[in-house]
One Martini backbone bead per residue (centre of mass of N, CA, C, O) as a GRO file, in nm:
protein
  459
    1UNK     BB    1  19.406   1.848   3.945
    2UNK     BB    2  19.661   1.769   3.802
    3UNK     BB    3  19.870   1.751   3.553
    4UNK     BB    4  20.113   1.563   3.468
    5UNK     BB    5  20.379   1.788   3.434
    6UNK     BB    6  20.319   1.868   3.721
    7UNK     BB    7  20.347   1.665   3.887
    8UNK     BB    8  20.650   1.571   3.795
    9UNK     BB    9  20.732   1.859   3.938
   10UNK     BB   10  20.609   1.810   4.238
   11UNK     BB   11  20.787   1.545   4.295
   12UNK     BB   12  21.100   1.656   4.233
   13UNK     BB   13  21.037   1.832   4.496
   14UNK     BB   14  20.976   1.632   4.707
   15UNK     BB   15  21.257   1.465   4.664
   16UNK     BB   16  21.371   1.770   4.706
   17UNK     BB   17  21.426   1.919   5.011
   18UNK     BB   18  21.694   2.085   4.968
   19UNK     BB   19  21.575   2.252   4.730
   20UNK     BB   20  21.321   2.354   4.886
   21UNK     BB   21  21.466   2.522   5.080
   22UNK     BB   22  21.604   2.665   4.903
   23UNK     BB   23  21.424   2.843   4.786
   24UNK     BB   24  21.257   2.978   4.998
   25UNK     BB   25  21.505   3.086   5.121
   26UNK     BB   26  21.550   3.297   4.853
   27UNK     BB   27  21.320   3.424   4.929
   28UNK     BB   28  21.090   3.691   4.987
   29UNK     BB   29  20.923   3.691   5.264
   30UNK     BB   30  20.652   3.735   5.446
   31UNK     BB   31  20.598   3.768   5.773
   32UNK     BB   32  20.495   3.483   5.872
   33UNK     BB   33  20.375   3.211   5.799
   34UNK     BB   34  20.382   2.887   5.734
   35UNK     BB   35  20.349   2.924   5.469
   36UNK     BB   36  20.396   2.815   5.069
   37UNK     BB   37  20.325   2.875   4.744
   38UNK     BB   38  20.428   2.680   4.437
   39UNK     BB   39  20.410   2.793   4.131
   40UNK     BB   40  20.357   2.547   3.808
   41UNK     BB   41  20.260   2.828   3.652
   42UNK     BB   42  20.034   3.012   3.703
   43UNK     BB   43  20.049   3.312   3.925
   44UNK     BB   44  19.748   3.290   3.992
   45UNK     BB   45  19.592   2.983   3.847
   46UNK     BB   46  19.824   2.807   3.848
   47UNK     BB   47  19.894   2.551   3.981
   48UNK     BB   48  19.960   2.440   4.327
   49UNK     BB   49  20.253   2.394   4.590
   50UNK     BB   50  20.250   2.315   4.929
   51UNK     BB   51  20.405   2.440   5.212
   52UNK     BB   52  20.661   2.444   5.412
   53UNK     BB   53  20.928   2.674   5.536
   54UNK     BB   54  21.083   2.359   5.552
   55UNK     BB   55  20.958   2.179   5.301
   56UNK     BB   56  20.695   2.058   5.356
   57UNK     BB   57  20.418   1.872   5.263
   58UNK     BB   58  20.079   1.926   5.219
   59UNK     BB   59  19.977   2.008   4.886
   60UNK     BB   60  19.732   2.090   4.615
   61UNK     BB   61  19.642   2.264   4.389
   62UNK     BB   62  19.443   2.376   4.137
   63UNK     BB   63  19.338   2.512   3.873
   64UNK     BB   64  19.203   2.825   4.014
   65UNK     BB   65  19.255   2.793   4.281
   66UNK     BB   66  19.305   2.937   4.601
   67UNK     BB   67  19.522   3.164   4.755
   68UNK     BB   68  19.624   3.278   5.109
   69UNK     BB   69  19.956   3.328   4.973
   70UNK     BB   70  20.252   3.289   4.930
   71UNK     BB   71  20.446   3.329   4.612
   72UNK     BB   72  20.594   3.121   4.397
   73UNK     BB   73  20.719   3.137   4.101
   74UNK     BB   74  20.804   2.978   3.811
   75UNK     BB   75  21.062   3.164   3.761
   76UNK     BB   76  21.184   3.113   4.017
   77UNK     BB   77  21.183   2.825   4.054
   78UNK     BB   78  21.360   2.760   3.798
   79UNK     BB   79  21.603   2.979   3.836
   80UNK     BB   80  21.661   2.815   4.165
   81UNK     BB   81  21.698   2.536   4.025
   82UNK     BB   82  21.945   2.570   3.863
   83UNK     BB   83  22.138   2.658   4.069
   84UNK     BB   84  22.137   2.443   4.206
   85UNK     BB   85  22.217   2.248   3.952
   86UNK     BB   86  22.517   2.436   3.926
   87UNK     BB   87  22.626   2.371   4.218
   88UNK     BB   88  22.634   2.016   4.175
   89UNK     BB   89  22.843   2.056   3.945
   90UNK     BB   90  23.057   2.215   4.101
   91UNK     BB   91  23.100   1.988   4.318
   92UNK     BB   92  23.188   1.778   4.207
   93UNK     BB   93  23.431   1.890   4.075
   94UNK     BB   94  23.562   1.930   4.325
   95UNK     BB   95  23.589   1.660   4.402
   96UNK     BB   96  23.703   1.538   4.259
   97UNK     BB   97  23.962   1.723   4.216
   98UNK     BB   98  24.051   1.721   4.521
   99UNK     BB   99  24.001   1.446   4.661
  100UNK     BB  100  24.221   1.434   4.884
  101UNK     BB  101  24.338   1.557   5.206
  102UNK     BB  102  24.402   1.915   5.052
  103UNK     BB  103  24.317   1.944   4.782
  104UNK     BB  104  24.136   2.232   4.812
  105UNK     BB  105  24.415   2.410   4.846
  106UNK     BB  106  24.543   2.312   4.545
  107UNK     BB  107  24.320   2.447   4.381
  108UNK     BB  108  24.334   2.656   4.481
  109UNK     BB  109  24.621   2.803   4.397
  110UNK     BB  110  24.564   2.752   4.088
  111UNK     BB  111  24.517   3.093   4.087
  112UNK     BB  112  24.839   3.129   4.108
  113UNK     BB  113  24.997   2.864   3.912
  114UNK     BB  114  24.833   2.891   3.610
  115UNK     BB  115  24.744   3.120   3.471
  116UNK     BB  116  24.683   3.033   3.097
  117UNK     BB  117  24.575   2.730   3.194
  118UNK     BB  118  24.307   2.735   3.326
  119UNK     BB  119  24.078   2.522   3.340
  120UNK     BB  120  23.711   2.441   3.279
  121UNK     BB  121  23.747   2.231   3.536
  122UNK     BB  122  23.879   2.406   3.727
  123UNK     BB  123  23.693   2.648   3.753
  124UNK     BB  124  23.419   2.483   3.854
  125UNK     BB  125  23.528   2.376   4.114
  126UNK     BB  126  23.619   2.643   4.255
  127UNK     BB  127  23.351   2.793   4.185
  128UNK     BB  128  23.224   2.613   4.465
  129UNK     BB  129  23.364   2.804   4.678
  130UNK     BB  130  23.260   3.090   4.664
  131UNK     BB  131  23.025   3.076   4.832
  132UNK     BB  132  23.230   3.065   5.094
  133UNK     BB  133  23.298   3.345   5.041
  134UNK     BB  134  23.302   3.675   5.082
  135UNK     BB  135  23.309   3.982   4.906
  136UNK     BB  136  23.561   4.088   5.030
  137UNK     BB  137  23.758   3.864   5.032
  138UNK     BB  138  23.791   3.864   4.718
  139UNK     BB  139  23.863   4.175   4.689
  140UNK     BB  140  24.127   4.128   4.848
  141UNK     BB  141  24.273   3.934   4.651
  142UNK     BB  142  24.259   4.101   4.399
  143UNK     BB  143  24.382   4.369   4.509
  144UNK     BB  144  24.653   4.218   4.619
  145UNK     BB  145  24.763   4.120   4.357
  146UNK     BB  146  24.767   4.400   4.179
  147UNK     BB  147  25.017   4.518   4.432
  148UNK     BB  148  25.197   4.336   4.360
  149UNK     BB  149  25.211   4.349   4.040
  150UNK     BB  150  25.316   4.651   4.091
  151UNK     BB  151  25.571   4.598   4.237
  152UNK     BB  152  25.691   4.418   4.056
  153UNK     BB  153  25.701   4.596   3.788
  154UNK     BB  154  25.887   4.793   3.933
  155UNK     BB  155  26.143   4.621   3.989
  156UNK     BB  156  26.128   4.465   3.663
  157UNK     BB  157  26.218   4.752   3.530
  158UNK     BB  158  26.455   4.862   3.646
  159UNK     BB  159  26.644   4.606   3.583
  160UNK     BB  160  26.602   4.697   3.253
  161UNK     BB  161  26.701   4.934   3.200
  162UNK     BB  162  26.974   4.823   3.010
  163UNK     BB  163  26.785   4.597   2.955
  164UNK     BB  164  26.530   4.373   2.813
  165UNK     BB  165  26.679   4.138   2.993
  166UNK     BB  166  26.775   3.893   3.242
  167UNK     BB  167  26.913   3.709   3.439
  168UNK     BB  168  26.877   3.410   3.550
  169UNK     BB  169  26.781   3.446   3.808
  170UNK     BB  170  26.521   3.594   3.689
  171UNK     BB  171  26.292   3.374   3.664
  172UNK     BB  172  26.137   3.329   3.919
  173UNK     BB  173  26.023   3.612   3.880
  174UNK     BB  174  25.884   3.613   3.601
  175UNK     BB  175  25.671   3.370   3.659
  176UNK     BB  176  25.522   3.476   3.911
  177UNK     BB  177  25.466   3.749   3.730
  178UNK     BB  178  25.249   3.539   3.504
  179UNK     BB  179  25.080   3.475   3.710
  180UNK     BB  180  24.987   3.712   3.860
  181UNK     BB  181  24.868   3.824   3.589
  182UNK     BB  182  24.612   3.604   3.588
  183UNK     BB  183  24.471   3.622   3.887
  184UNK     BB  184  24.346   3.853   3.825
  185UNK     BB  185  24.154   3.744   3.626
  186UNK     BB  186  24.008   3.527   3.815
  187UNK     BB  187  23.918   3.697   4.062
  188UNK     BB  188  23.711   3.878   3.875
  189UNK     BB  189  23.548   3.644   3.853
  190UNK     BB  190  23.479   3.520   4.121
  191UNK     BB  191  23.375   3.820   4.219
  192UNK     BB  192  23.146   3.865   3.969
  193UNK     BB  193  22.938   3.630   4.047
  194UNK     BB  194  22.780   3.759   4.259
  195UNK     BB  195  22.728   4.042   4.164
  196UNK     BB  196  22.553   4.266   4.381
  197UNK     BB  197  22.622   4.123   4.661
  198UNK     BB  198  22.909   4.212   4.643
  199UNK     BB  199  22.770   4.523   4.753
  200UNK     BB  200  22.730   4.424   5.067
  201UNK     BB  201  22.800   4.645   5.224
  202UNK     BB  202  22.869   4.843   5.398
  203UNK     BB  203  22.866   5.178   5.289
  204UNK     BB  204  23.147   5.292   5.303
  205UNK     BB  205  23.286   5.073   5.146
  206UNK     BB  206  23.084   5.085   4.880
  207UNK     BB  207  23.160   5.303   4.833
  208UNK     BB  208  23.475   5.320   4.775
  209UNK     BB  209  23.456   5.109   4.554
  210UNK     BB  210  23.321   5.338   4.339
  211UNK     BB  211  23.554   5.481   4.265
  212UNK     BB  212  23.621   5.222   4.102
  213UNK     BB  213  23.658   5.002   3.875
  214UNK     BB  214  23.631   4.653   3.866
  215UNK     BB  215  23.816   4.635   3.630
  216UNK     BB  216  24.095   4.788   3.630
  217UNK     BB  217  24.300   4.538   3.731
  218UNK     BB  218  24.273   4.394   3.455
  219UNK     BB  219  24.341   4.610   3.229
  220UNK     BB  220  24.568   4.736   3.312
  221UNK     BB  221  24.751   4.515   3.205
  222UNK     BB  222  24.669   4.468   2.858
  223UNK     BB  223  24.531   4.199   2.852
  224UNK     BB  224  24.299   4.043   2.701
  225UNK     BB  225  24.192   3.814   2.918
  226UNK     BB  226  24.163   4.006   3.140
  227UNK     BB  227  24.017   4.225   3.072
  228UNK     BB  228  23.742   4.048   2.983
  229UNK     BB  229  23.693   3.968   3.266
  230UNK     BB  230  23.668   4.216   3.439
  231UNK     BB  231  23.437   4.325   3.181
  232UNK     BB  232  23.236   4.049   3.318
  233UNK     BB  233  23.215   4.149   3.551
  234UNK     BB  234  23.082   4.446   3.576
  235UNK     BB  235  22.842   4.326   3.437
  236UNK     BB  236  22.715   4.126   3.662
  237UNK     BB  237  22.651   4.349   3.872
  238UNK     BB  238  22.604   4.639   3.693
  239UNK     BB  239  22.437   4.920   3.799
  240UNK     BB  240  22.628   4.974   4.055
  241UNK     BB  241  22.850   5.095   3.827
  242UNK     BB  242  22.734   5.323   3.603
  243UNK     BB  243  22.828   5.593   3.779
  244UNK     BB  244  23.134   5.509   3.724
  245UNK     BB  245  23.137   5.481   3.432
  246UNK     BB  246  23.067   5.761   3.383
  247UNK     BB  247  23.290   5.948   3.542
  248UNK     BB  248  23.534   5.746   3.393
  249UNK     BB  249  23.491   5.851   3.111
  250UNK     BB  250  23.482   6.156   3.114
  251UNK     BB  251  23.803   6.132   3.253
  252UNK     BB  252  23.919   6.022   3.020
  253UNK     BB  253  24.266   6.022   2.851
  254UNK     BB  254  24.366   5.678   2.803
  255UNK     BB  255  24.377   5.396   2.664
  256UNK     BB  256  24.294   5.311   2.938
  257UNK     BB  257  24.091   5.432   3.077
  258UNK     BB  258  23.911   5.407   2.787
  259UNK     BB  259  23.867   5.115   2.799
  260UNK     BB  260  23.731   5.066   3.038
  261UNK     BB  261  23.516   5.232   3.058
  262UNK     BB  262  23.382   5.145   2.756
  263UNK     BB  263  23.366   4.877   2.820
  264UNK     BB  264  23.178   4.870   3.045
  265UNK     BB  265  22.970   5.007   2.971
  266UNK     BB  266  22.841   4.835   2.718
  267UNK     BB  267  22.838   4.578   2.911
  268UNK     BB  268  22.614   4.696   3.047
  269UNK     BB  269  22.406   4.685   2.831
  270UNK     BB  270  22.433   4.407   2.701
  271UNK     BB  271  22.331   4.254   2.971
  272UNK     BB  272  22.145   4.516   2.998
  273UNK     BB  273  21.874   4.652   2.892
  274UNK     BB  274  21.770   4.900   3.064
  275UNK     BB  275  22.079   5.043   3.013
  276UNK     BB  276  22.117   5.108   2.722
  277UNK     BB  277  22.019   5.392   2.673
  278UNK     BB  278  22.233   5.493   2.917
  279UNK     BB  279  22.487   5.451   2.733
  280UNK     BB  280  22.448   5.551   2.453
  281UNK     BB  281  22.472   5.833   2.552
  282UNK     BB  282  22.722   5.854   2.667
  283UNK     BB  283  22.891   5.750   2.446
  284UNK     BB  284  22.793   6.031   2.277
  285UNK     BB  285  22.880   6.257   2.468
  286UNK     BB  286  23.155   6.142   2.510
  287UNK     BB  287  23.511   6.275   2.573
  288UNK     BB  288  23.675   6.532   2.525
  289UNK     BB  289  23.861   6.528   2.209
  290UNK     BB  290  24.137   6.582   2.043
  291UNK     BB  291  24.218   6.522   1.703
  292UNK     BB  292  24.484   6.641   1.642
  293UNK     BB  293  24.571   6.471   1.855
  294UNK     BB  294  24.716   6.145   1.850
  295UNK     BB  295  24.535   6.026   2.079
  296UNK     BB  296  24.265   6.208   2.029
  297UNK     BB  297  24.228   6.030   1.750
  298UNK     BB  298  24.229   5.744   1.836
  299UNK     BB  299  23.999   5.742   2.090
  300UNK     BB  300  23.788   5.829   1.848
  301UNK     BB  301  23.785   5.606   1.723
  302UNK     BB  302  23.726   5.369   1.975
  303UNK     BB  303  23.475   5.454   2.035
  304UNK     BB  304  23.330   5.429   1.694
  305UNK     BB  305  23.363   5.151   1.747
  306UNK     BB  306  23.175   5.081   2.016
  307UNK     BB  307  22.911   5.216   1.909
  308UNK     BB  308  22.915   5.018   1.652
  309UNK     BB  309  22.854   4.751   1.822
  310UNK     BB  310  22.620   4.819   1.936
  311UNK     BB  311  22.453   4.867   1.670
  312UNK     BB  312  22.437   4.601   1.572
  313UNK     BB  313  22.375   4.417   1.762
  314UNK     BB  314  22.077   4.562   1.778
  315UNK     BB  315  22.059   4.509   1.430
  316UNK     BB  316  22.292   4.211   1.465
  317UNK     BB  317  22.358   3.987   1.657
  318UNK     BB  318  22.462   3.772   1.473
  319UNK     BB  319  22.772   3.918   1.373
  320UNK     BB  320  22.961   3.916   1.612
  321UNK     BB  321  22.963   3.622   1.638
  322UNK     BB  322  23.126   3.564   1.377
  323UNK     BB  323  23.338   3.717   1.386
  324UNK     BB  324  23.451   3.563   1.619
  325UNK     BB  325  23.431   3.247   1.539
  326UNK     BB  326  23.645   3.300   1.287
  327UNK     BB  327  23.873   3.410   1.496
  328UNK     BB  328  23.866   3.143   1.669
  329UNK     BB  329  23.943   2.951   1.480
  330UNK     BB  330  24.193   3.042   1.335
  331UNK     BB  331  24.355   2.969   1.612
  332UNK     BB  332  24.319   2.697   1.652
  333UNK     BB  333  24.455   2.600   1.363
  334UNK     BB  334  24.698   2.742   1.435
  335UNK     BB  335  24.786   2.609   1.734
  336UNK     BB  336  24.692   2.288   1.570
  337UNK     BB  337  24.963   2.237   1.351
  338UNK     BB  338  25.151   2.074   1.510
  339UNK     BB  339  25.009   1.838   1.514
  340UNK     BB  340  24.918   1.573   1.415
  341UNK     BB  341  24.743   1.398   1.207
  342UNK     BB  342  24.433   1.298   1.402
  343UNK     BB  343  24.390   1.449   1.606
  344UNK     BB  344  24.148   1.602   1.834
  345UNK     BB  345  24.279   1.943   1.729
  346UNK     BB  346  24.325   1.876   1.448
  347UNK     BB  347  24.274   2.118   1.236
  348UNK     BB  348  24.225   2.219   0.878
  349UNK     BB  349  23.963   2.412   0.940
  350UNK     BB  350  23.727   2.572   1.050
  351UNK     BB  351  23.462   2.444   1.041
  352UNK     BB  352  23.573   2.243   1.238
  353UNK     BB  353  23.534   2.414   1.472
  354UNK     BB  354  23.405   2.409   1.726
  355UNK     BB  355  23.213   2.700   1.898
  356UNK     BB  356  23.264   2.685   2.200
  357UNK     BB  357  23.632   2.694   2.101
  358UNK     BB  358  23.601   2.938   1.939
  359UNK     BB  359  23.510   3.136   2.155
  360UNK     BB  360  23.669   3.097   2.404
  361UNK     BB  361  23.978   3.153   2.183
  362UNK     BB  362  23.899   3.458   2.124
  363UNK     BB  363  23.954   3.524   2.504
  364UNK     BB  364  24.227   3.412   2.513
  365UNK     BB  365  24.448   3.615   2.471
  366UNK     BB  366  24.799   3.725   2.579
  367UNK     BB  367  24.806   3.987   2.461
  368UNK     BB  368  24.907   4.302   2.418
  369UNK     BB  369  24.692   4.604   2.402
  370UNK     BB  370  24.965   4.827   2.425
  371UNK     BB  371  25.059   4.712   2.123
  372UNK     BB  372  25.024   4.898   1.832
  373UNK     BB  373  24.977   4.618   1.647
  374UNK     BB  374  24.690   4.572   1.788
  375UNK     BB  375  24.405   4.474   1.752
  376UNK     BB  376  24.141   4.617   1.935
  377UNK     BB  377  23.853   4.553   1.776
  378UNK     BB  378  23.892   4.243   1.839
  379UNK     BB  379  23.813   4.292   2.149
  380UNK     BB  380  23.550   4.421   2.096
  381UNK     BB  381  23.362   4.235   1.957
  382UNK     BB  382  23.377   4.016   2.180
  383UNK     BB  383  23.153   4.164   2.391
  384UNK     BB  384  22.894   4.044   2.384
  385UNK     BB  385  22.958   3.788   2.481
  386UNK     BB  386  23.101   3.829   2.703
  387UNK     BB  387  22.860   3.978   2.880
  388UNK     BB  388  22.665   3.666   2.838
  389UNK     BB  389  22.877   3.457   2.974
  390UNK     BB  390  22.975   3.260   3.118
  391UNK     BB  391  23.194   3.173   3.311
  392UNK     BB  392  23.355   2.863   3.218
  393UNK     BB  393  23.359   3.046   2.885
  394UNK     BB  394  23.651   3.183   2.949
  395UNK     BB  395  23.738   2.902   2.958
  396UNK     BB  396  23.961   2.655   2.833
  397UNK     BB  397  23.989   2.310   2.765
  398UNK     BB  398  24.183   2.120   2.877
  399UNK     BB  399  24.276   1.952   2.693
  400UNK     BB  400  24.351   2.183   2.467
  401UNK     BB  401  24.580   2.261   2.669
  402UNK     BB  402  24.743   2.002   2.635
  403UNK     BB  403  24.799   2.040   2.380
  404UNK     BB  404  24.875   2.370   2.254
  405UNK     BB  405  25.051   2.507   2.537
  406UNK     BB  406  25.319   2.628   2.558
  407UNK     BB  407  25.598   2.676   2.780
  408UNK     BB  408  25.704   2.876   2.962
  409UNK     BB  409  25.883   3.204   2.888
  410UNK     BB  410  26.029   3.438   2.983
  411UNK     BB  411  25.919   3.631   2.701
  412UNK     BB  412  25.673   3.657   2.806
  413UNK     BB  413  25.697   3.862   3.037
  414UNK     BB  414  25.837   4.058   2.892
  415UNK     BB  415  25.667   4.173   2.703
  416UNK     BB  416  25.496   4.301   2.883
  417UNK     BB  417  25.695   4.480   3.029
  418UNK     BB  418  25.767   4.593   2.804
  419UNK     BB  419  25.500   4.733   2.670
  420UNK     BB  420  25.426   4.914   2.949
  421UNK     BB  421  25.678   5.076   2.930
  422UNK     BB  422  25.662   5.220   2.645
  423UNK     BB  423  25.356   5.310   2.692
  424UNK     BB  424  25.504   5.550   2.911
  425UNK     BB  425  25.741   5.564   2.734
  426UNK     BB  426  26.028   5.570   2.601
  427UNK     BB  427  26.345   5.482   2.673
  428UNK     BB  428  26.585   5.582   2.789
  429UNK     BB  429  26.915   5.676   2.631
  430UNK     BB  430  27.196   5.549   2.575
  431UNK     BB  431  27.486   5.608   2.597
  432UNK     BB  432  27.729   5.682   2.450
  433UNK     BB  433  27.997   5.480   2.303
  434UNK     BB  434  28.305   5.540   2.451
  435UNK     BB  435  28.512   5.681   2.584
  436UNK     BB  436  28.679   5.787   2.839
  437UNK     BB  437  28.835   6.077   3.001
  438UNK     BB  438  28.996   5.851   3.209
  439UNK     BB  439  29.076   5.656   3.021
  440UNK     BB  440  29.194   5.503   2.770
  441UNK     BB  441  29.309   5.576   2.486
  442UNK     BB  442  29.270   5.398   2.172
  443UNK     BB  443  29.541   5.468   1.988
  444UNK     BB  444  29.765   5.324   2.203
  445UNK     BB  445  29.964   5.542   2.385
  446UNK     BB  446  29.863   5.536   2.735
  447UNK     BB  447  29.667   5.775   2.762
  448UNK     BB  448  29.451   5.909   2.829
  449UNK     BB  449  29.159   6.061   2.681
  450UNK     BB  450  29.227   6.369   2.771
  451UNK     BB  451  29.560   6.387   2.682
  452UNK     BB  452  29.482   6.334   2.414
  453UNK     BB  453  29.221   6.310   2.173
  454UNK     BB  454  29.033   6.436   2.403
  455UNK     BB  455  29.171   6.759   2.440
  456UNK     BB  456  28.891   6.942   2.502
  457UNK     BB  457  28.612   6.768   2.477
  458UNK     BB  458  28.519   6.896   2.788
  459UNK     BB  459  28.489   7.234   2.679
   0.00000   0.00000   0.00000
């Protein structure tokens, strides 16, 4: 009555009651009714494999036959027999890398403790916890460390204020500051796991949430690797964003508030097919820019760049994954010419380089993109792919990163911190050097410097 691949289909869902049972439990069923047919071809007219709604086996229906049952589809199962498969392949590495004993809490750690080494094998384990986390409580994460990052960032900007640099004291303070900054991108990819369902709670605090992108904690670093994961969540969820992202793009008018807005905008058509003609209006629309100001004709270039992305995609999908791709190659010969030859990542060609760890190195840049000298262009490119790209595509293979990353330095930190400061106006100069009024003269005489060469210079 089943042809043999429907067979060895229904074989392999009998064998493996754990998953008919997600399934099962997947799907909106209408209320009553012991059973539920799945087909296993054709949603109309088969074959079908008959359950029971706690997954025990009933029968077969053959191709044509009758079935006056609810109905779940071979797309459906297909679908979230997926989800099974690789939800068991992220607790599996959870289990390994969790190890014994508390290891389990020794992994989250590593999303505070790792920065930008968190590896796709570790990020892989971490993210079969989340779905035992609520979307609130990944949301107070997220919020929480962006708050701690902006305390953070006043504290260590004040202190900067006479110097670029500060006392060895504060070595630990910068370390934990680029710790928290790399945190915002982790949790951002992991809240934007769940997609809608993230913003199943009360009513009023899903308002709350939709006042702000939920990119924003992300961008507003203005580091690369974070801002494209944080515009990778916004995207994952998808379309209850689109009409934030559509008001706050009408009201940017600063590199970031545009950076976000239209970077958002952009990856929700790029990922949602449905929302693309909504977008590209809005992109085309607005927002009114005055092109004689220095900020308002970058901003103008900036979005006339993000269209071109978009029109091209459409028009040529395969363009932008290859300057990507190419992009992504040339950072990895340069990451690995410091190895030996024969190295497993010492590439001499860019050719030579894997395509899934070219594509990956391209979104992973720690580079700061409010430094006027970088090009943002590079950052905006490689939105198609980012806007599509699984969750642990976002993170480099540990191999690569024990290979080529050297180690944290003050320096690192800095960057970011001088970036933000300047990028918010140039710092207050410092005073002329040179005597004071109640001082020693200079010349030598032994008198104060207001009554000497100095006398009268306060009048």
């Amino acid at each position: 009555r089943v042809s043999l691949p429907h067979v060895e289909l229904a074989l392999s869902l009998y064998r493996d009651p754990d998953m008919l049972r997600f399934i099962i439990g997947s799907v909106r069923l209408p209320e009553g009714g012991e059973r539920v047919a799945l087909s296993l071809d054709d949603p109309e007219r088969g074959p079908f494999l008959v359950v029971t709604r706690d997954g025990r086996f009933v029968t077969c229906l053959g191709e044509g036959m009758q079935v006056d049952l609810p109905v779940i589809t071979r797309g459906q199962l297909d679908g979230l027999a997926a989800k099974v498969t690789d939800l068991r392949a992220r607790m599996e590495a959870c289990r390994t890398l969790a190890g014994q004993r508390g290891g389990t809490g020794k992994l989250l750690a590593r999303v505070y403790e790792a920065a930008d080494e968190l590896s796709r094998e570790e990020f892989v384990a971490i993210s079969a916890l989340q779905p035992l986390y609520r979307g609130i409580e990944l949301l107070n994460l997220l919020f929480g460390a962006v708050s701690d990052l902006e305390e953070a960032r006043e504290r260590l900007l004040k202190a900067m204020r006479r110097s670029d640099k500060l006392k060895p004291a504060y070595r630990e303070a910068l370390r934990a500051y680029w710790n928290l900054c790399f945190s915002i991108g982790h949790f951002s990819v992991l809240a934007g796991m769940s997609g809608p369902k993230l913003l199943d709670l009360p009513e009023e605090t899903t308002e709350e949430l939709l006042k702000v992108s939920f990119s924003w904690g992300a961008v507003r670093q203005g580091v690369v690797a974070l801002a494209l994961k944080g515009i990778w969540g916004a995207a994952r969820i998808g379309k209850p964003y689109l009409p934030t992202y559509k008001r706050l793009f009408f009201k940017s008018g600063s590199l970031l508030t545009m950076t976000d807005a239209s970077m958002g905008l952009a990856a929700l058509g790029l990922r949602h097919s449905r929302l693309r003609a909504e977008v590209q209006k809005t992109l085309a629309s607005g927002p009114p820019l005055d092109r004689n100001d220095l900020l308002g004709n970058y901003l103008s270039k900036l979005l006339e760049v993000i269209q071109r992305s978009l029109e091209l995609e459409m028009e040529h999908p395969e363009a932008s994954a290859l300057v990507q791709r190419e992009f992504g190659a040339v950072l990895c010969v340069k990451l690995a010419e410091g190895l030996p030859r024969g190295a497993p990542f010492r590439f001499e060609r860019t050719e030579d380089v894997p395509e899934d760890l070219a594509m990956t190195a391209a979104v992973n840049s720690g580079l700061s993109f409010l430094d006027p000298e970088f090009p943002l262009p590079w950052m905006l490119m490689c939105l198609p792919w980012v806007a599509r790209a699984a969750p642990e595509q976002l993170y480099l293979p540990r191999d690569f990163i024990k290979a080529i990353r050297a180690p944290w330095m003050p320096e690192h930190s800095y960057r970011l911190l001088r970036d933000h400061r300047d990028h918010y106006g140039p710092r207050a100069p410092r005073k002329p050097e040179g005597p004071t009024r109640n001082g020693p003269c200079p010349c030598g005489s032994g008198k104060k410097y207001k009554r000497c060469c100095g006398e009268g210079a306060g009048e």
